[in-house]
N, C-alpha and C positions, 0 to 999 in steps of 0.2 A: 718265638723260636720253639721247635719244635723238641721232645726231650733227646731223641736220638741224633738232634744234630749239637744241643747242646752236649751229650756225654761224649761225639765225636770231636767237637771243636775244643773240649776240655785234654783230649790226649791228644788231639793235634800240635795243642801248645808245646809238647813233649818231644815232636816230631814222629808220633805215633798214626800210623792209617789204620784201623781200624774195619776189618770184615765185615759183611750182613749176620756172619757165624759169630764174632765178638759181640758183635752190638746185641744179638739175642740173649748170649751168653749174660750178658751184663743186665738186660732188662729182663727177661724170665722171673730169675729171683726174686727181685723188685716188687713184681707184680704192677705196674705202671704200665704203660701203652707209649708207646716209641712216641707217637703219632700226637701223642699230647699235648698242651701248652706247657712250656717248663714253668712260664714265668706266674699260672696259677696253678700250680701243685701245694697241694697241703704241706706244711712242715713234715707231719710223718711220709710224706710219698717222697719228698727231695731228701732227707733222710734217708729213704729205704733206695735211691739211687745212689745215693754218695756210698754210704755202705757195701752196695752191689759193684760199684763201679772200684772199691778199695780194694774189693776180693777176687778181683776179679788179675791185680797188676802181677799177683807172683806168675798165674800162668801166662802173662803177657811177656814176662822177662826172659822164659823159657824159648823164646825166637832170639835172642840174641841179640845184639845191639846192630851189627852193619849185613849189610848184604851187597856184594860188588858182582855185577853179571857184564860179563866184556864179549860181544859178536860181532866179526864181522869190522873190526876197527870204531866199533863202538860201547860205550860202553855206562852203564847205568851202576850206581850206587845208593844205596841207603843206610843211616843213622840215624839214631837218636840218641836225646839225653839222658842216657840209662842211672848216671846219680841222679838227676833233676828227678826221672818218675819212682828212685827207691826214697827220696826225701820227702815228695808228696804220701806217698804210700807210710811213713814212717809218722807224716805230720795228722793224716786219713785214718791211721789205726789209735794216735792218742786222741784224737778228737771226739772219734767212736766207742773208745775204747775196745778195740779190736787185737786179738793178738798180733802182735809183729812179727811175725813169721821169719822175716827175709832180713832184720836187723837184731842176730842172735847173738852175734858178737858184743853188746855194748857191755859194756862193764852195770853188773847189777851190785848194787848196796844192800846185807844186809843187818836189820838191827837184833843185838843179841837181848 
């Protein structure tokens, strides 16, 4: 499997389609080659997509979660599951230790 179809079929699970402009978006950073084999990537190179691919979810949330286009007596819709990709993103930023951006709200503890 290729890395761009792996990082496609990972947000597809979400019910995410994914641009040629996303997918660059996600690998640029990276520095990894779309074109690659996923399944021998260095730890630091799947690393450095998981990473790319966490940072990449606030500006993905920014589309919104539905889009309903009705012509003509027809008529097309899209969703996804926008908690499923902030919980990925939530579980993506403590794994990495990334900041969590997009779950500002939790209740923090501090000790005196």
């Amino acid at each position: 499997m290729k890395v761009s179809d792996y990082i496609r079929q990972t947000f597809r699970d979400f019910g995410v389609a994914l641009s040629d402009a996303n997918l660059l978006s996600i690998l640029r950073p990276s520095g990894v080659n779309g074109d690659d084999d996923a399944e021998n990537l260095s730890d630091n190179q799947f690393r450095a997509i998981s990473v790319s691919m966490t940072t990449f979810i606030p500006t993905l949330l920014l589309r919104g979660s539905s889009k309903s286009v009705s012509e003509n007596g027809h008529s097309k819709s899209q969703s996804w599951d926008i908690q499923g990709i902030k919980d990925y993103y939530a579980l993506m930023c403590k794994r990495y230790g990334l900041k969590d951006e997009l779950n500002t709200d939790k209740p923090k503890i501090t000790f005196l």
